[in-house]
Biotite code that builds the C-alpha atoms (Angstrom):
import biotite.structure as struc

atoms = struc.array([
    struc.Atom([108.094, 152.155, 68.578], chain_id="A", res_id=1, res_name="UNK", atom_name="CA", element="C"),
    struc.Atom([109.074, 151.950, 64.985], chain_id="A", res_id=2, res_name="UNK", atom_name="CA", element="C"),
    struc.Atom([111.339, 155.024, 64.968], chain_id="A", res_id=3, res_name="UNK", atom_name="CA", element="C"),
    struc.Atom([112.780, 153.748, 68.501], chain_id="A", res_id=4, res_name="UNK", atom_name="CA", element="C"),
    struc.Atom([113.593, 150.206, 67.149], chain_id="A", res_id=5, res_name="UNK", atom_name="CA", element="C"),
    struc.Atom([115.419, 151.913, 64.207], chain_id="A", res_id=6, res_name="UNK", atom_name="CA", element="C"),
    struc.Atom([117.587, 154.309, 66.160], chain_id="A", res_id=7, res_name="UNK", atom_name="CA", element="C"),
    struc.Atom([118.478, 151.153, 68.784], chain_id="A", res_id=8, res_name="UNK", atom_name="CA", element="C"),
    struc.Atom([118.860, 147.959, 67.280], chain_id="A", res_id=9, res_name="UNK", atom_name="CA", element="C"),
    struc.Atom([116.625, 146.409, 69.670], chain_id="A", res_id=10, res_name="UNK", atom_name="CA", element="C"),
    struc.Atom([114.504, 143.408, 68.671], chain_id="A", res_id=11, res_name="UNK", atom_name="CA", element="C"),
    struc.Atom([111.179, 143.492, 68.478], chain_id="A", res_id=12, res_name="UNK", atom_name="CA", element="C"),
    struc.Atom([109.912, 141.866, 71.829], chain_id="A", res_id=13, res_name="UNK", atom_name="CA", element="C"),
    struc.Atom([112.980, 144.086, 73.451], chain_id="A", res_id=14, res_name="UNK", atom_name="CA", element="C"),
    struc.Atom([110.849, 147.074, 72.425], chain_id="A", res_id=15, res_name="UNK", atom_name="CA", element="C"),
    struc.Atom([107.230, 146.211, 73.144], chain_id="A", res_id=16, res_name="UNK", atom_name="CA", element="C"),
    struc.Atom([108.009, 144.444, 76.527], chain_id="A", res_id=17, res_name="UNK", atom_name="CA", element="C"),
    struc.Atom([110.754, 147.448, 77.879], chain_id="A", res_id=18, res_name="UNK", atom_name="CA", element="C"),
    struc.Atom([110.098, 148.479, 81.306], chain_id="A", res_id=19, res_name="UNK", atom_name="CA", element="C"),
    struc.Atom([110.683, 151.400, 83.453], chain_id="A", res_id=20, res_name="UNK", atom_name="CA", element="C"),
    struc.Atom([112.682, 149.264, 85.765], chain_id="A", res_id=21, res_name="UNK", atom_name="CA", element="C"),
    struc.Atom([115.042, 148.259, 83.531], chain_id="A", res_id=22, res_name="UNK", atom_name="CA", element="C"),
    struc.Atom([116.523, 152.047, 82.828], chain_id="A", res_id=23, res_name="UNK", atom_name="CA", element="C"),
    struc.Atom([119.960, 152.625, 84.544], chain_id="A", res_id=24, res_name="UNK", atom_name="CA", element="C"),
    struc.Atom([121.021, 156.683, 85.215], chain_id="A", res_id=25, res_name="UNK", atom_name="CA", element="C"),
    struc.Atom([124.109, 157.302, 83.808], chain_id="A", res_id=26, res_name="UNK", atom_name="CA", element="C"),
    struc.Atom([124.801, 160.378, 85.754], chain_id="A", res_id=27, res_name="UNK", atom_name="CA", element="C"),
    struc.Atom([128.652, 161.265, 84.637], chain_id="A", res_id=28, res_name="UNK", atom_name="CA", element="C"),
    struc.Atom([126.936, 161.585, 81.050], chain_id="A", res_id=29, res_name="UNK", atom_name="CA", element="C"),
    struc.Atom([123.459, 163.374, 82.155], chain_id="A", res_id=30, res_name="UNK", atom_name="CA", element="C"),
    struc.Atom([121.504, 160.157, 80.271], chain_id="A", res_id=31, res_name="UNK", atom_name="CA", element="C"),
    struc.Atom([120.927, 156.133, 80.846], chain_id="A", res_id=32, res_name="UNK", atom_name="CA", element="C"),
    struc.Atom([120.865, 153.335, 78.986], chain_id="A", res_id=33, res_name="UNK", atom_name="CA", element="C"),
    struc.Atom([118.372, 150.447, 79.276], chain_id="A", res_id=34, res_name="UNK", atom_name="CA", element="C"),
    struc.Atom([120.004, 146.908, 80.616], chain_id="A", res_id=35, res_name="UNK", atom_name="CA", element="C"),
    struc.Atom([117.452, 144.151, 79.729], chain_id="A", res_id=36, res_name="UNK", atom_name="CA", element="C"),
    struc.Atom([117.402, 140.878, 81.342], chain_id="A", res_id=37, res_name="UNK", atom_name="CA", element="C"),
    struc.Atom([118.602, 137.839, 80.060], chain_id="A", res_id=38, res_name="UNK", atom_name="CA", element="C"),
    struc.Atom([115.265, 135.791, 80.969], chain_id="A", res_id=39, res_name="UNK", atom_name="CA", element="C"),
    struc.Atom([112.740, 138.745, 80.433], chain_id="A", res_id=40, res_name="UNK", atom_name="CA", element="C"),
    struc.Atom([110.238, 136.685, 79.015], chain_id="A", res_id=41, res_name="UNK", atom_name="CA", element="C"),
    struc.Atom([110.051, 137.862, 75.234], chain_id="A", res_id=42, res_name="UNK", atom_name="CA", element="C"),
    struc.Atom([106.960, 136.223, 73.407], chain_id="A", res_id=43, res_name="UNK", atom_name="CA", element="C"),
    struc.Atom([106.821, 133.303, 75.559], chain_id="A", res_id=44, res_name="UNK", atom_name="CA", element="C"),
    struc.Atom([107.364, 133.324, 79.251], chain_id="A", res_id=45, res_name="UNK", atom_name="CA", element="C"),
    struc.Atom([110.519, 131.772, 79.699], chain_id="A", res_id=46, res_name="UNK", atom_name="CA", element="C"),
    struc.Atom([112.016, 133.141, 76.405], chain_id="A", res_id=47, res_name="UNK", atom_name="CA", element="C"),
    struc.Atom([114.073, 136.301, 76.420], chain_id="A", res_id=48, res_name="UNK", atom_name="CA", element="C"),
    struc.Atom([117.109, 137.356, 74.639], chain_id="A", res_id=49, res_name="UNK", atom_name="CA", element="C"),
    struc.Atom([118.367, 136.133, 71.615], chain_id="A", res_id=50, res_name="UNK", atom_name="CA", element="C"),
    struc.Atom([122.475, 135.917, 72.920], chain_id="A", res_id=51, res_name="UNK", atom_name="CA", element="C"),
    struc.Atom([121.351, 134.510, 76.696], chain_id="A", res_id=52, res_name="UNK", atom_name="CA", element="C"),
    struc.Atom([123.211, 137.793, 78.133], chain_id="A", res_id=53, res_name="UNK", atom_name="CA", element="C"),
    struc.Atom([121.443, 140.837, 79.275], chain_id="A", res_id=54, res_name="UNK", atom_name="CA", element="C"),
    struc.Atom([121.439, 142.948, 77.011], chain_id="A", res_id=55, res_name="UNK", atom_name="CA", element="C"),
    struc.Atom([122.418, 146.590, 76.926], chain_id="A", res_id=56, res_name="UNK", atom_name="CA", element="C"),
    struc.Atom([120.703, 149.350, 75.026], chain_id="A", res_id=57, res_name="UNK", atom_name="CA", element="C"),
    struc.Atom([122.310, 152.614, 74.483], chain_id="A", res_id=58, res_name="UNK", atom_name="CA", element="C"),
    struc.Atom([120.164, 154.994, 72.978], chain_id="A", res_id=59, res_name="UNK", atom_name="CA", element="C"),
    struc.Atom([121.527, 158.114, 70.031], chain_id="A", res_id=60, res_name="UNK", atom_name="CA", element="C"),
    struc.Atom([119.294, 161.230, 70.262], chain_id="A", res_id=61, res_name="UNK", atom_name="CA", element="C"),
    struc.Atom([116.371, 160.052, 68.027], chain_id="A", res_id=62, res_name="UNK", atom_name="CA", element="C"),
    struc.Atom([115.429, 156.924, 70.474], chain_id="A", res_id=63, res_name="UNK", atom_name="CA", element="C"),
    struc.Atom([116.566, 159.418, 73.677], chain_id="A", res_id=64, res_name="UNK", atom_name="CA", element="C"),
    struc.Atom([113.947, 161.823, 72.443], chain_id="A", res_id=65, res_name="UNK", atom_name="CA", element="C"),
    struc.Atom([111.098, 158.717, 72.037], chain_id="A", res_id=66, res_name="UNK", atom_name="CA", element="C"),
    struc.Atom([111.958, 157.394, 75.756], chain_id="A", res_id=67, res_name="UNK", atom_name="CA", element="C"),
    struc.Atom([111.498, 160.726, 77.079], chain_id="A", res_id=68, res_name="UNK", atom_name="CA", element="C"),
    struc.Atom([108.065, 161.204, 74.756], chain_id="A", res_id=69, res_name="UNK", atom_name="CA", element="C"),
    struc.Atom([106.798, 158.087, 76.763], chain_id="A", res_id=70, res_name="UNK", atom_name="CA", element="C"),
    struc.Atom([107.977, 158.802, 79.913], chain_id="A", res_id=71, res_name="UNK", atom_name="CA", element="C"),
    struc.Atom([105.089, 159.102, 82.490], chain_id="A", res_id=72, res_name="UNK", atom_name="CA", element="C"),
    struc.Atom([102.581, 157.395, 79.814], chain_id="A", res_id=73, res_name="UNK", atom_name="CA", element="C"),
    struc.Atom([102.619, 154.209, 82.338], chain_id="A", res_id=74, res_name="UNK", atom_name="CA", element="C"),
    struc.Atom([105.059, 153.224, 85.382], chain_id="A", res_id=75, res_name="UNK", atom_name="CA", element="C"),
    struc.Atom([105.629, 150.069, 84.168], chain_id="A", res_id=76, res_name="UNK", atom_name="CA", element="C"),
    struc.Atom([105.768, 149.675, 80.240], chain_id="A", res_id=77, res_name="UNK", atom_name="CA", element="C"),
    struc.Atom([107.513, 152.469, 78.584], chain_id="A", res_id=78, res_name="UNK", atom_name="CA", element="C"),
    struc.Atom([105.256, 151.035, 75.339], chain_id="A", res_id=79, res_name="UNK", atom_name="CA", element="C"),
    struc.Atom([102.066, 150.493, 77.034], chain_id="A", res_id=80, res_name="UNK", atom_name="CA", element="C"),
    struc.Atom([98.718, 149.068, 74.966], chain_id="A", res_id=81, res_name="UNK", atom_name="CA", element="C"),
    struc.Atom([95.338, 150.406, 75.343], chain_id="A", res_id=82, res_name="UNK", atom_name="CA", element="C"),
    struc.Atom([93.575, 151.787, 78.503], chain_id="A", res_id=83, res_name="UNK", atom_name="CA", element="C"),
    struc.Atom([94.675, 150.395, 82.197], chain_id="A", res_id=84, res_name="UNK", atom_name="CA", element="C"),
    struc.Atom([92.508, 147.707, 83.536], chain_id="A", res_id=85, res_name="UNK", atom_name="CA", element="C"),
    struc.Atom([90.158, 148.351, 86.478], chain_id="A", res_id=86, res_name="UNK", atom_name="CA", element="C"),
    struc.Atom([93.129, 148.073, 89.073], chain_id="A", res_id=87, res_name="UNK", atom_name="CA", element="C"),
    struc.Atom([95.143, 150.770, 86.934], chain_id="A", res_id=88, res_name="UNK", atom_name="CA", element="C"),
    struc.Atom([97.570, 148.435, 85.175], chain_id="A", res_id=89, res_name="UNK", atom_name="CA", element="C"),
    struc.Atom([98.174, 148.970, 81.842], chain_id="A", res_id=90, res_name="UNK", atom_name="CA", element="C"),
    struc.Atom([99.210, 145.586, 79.714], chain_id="A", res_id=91, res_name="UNK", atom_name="CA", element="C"),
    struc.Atom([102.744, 145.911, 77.424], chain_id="A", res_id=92, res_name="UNK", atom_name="CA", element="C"),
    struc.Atom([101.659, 145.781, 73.460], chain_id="A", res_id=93, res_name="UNK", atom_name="CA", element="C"),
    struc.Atom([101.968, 141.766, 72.139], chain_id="A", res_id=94, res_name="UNK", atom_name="CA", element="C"),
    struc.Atom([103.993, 142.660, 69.165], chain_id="A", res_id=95, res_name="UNK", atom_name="CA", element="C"),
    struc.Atom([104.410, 145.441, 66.124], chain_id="A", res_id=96, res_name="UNK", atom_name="CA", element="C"),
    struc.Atom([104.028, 143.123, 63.056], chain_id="A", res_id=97, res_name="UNK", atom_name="CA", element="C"),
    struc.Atom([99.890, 143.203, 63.528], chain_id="A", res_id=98, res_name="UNK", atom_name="CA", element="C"),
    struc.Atom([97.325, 145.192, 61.111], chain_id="A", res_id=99, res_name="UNK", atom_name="CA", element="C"),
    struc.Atom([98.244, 148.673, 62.367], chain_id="A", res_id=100, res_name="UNK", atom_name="CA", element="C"),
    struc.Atom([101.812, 148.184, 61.217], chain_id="A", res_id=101, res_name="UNK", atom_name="CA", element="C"),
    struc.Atom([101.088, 146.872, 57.684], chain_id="A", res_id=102, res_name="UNK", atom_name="CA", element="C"),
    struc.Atom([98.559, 149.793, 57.065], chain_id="A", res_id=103, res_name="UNK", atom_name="CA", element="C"),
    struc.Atom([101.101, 152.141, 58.060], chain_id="A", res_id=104, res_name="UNK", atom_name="CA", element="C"),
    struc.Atom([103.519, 150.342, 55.344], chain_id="A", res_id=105, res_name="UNK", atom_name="CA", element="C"),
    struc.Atom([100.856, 151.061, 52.807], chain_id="A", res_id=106, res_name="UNK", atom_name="CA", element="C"),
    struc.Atom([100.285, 154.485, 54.068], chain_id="A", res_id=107, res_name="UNK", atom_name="CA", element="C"),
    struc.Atom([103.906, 155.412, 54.057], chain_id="A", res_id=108, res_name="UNK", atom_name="CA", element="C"),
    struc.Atom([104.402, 154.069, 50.313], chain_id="A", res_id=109, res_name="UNK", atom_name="CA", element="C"),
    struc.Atom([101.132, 156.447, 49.230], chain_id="A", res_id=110, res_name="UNK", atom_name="CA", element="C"),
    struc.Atom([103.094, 158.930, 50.811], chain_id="A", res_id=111, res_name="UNK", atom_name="CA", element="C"),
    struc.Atom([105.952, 158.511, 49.328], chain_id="A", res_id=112, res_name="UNK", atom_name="CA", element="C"),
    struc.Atom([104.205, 158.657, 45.861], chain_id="A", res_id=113, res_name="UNK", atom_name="CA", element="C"),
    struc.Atom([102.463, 161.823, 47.096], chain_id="A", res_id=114, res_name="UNK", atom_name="CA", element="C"),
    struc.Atom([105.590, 163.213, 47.714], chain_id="A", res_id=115, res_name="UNK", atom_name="CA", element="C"),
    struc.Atom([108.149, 162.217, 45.361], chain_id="A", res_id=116, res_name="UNK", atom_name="CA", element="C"),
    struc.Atom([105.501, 161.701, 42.211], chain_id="A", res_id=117, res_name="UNK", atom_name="CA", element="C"),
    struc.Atom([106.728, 158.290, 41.080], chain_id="A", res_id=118, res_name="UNK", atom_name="CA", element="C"),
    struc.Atom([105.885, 154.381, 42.502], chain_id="A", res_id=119, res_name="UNK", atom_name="CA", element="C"),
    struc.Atom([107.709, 153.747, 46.478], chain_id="A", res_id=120, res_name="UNK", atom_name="CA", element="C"),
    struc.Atom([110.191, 151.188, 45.801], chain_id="A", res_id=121, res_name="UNK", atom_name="CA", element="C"),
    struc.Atom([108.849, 147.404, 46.087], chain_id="A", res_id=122, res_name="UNK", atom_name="CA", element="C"),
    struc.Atom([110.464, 146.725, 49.652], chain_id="A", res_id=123, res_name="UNK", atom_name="CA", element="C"),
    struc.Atom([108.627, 149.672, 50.756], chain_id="A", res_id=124, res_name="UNK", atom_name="CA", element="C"),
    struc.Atom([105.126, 147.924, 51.138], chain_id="A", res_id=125, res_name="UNK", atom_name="CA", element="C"),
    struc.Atom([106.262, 144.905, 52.577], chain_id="A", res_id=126, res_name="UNK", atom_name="CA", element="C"),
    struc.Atom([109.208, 146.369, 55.269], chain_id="A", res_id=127, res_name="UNK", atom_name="CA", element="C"),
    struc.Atom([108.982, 143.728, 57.802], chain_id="A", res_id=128, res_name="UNK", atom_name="CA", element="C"),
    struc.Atom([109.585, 144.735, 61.568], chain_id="A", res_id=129, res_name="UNK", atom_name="CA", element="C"),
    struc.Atom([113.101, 143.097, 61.624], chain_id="A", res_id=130, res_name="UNK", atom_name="CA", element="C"),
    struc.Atom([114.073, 145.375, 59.016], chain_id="A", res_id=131, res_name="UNK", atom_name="CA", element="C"),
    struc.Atom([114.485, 148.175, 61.339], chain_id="A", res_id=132, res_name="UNK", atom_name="CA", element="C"),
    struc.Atom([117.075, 146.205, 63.295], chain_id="A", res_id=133, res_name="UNK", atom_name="CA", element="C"),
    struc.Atom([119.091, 145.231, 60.068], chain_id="A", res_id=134, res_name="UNK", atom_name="CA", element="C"),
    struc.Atom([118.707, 149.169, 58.850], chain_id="A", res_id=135, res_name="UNK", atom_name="CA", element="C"),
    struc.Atom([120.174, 149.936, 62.300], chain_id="A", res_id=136, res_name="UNK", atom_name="CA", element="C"),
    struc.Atom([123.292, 148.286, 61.628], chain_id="A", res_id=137, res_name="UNK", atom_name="CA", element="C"),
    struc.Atom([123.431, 149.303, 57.887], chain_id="A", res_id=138, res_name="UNK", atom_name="CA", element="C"),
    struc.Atom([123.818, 152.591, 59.272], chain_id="A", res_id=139, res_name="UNK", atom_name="CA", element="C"),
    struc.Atom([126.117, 152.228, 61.785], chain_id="A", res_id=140, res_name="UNK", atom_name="CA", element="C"),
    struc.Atom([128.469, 150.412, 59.079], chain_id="A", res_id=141, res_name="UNK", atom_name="CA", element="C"),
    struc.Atom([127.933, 153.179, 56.685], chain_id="A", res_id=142, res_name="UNK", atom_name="CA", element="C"),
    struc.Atom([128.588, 155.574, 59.286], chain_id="A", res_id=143, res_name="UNK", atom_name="CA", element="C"),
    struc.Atom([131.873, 153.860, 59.666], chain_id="A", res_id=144, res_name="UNK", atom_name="CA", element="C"),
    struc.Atom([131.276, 152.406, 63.513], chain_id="A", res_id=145, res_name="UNK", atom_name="CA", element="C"),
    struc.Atom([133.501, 149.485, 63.975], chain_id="A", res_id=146, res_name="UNK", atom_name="CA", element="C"),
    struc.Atom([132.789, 146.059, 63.952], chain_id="A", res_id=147, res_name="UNK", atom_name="CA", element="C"),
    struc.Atom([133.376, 145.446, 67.663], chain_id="A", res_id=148, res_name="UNK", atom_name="CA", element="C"),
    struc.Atom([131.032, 148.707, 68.453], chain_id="A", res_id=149, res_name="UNK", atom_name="CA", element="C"),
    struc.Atom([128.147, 147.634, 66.180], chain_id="A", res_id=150, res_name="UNK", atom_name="CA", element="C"),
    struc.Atom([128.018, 144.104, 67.664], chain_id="A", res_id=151, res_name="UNK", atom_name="CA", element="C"),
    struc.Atom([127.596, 145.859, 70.943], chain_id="A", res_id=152, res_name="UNK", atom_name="CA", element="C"),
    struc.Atom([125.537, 148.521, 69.821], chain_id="A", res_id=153, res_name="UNK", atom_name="CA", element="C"),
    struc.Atom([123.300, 145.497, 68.053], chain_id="A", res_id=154, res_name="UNK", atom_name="CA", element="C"),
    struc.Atom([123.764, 143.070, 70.956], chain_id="A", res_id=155, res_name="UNK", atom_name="CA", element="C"),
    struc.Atom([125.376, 140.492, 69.349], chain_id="A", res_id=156, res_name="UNK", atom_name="CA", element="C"),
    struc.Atom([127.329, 137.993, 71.396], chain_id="A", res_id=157, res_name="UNK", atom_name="CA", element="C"),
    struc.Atom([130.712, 139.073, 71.741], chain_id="A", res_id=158, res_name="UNK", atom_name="CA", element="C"),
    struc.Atom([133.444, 138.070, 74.202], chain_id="A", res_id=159, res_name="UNK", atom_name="CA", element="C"),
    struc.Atom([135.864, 140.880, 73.411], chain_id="A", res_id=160, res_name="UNK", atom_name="CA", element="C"),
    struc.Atom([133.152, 143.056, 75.106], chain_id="A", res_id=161, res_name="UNK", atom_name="CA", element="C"),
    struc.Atom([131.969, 142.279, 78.767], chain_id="A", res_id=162, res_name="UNK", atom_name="CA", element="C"),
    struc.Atom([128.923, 143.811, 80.192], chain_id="A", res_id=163, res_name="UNK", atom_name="CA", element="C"),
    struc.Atom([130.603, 146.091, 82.651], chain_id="A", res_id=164, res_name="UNK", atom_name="CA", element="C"),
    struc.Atom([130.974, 148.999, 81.063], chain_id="A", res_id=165, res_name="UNK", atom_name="CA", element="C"),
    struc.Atom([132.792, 152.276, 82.408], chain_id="A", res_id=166, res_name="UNK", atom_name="CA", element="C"),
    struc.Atom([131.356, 156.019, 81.974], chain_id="A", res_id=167, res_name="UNK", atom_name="CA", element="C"),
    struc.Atom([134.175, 156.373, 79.100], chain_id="A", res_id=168, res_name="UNK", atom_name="CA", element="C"),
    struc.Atom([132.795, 153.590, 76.912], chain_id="A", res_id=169, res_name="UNK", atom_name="CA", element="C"),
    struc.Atom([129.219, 154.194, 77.330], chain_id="A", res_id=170, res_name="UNK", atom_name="CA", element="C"),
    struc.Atom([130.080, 157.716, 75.973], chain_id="A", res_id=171, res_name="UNK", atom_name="CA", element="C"),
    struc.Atom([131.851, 156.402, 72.770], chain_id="A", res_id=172, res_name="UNK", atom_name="CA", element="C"),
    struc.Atom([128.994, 154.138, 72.401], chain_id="A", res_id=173, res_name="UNK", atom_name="CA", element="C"),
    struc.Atom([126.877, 156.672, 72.571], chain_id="A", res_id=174, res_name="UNK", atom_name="CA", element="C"),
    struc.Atom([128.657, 158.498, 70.422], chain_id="A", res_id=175, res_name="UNK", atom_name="CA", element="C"),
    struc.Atom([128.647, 155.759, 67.533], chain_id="A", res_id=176, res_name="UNK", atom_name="CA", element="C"),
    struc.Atom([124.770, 155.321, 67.597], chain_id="A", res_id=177, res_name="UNK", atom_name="CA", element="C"),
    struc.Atom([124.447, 159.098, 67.209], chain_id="A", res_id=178, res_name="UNK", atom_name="CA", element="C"),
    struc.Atom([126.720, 159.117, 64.175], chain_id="A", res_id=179, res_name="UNK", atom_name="CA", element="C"),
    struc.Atom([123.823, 157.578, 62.082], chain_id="A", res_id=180, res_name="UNK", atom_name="CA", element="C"),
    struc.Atom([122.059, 160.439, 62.712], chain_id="A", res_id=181, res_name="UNK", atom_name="CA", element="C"),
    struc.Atom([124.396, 162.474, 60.164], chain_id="A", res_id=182, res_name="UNK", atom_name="CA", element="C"),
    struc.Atom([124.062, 159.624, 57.384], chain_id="A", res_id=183, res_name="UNK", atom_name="CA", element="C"),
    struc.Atom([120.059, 160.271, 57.316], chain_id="A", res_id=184, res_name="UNK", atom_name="CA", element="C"),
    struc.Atom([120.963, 164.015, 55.378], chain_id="A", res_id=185, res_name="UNK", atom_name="CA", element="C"),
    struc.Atom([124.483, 164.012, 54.192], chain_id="A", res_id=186, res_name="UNK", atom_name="CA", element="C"),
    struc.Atom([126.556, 160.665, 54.747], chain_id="A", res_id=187, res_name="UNK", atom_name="CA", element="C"),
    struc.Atom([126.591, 157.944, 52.519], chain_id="A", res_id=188, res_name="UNK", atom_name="CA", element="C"),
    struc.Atom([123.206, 156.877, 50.985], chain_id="A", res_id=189, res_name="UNK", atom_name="CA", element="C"),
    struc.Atom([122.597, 152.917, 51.314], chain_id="A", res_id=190, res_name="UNK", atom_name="CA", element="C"),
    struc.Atom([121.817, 150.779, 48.030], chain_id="A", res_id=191, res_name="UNK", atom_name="CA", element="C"),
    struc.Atom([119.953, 147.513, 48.595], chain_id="A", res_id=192, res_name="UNK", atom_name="CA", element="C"),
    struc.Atom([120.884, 145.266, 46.053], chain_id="A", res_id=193, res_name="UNK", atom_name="CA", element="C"),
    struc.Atom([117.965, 142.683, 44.861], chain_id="A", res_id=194, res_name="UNK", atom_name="CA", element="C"),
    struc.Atom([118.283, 139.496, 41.935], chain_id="A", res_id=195, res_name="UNK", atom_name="CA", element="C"),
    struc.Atom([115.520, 140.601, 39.257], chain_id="A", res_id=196, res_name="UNK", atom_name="CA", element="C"),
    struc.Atom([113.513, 137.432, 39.477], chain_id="A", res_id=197, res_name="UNK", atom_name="CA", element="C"),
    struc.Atom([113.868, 135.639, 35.773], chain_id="A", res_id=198, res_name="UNK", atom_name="CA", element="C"),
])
């Protein structure tokens, strides 16, 4: 879920409540895109997203690759938790920020260490979920995607943008999340800037 959420923007109830349903074939480009409800019912039942639009979610390769790694997992919840229940329906997963993501953060910072023989940065231990939204669009910036294309791309409100989108666009789009692909090896290397407390 993590490395989806990172490579899509979404939010975090957007990722552990996605459905099969909600995946539209774009046949002219041999892929689809997921188109979330407006009222999907996020962490509360009559919550859903942020904006109040539905909200479209265009996946690069690296969260195409994940979709397809869950596909036939459930045929409801393309993240589903745990075993079915007796009837065969499996339940969506509540939320990422629980106790298996926070050992993972201390995990990944050991590894780091391991790896790269000196301390993980500070942030490292204490990423939040949300982060992986906000590093989502710090890429696509660095990668030099516009501002109108990362506020789709993010789903941000935007009313230069409508939610009918031809084959043509959805391409471009899709070509704009893929180009933070190429920043992970060789584009430009992001610098988070943090007040030394004192």
């Amino acid at each position: 879920m993590a490395l989806y959420k990172v490579n899509s923007g979404s939010r975090e109830q957007e990722v552990v409540k996605l459905r099969w349903d909600w995946e539209i074939p774009v046949l002219e480009l041999k892929t689809s895109v997921f188109l979330i409800p407006a009222d999907f019912g996020g962490r509360h039942e009559n919550s859903g997203v942020k904006n109040g639009d539905e909200r479209l979610v265009v996946l690069n390769n690296v969260a195409r690759s994940v979709i397809e790694g869950q596909r036939g997992l459930d045929p409801v919840w393309v993240f589903p938790y745990g075993k079915p229940d007796e009837d065969g329906t499996a339940n969506p997963v509540h939320r990422m920020n629980d106790s298996a993501w926070k050992k993972a953060r201390v995990r990944a910072a050991k590894r780091f260490q391991e790896q790269f023989l000196r301390p993980a940065p500070a942030g490292f231990a204490s990423i939040r979920v949300h982060d992986l939204k906000h590093t989502f669009g710090r890429r696509l910036r660095a990668a030099g995607v516009t501002e109108e294309d990362r506020k789709a791309l993010l789903g941000h409100k935007n009313g230069s943008i409508t939610s009918h989108y031809s084959g043509a666009e959805l391409g471009k789009l899709i070509d704009e999340a893929n180009k933070i692909s190429a920043t992970d090896s060789r584009g430009p290397a992001l610098t988070i800037l943090r007040r030394k407390a004192g």
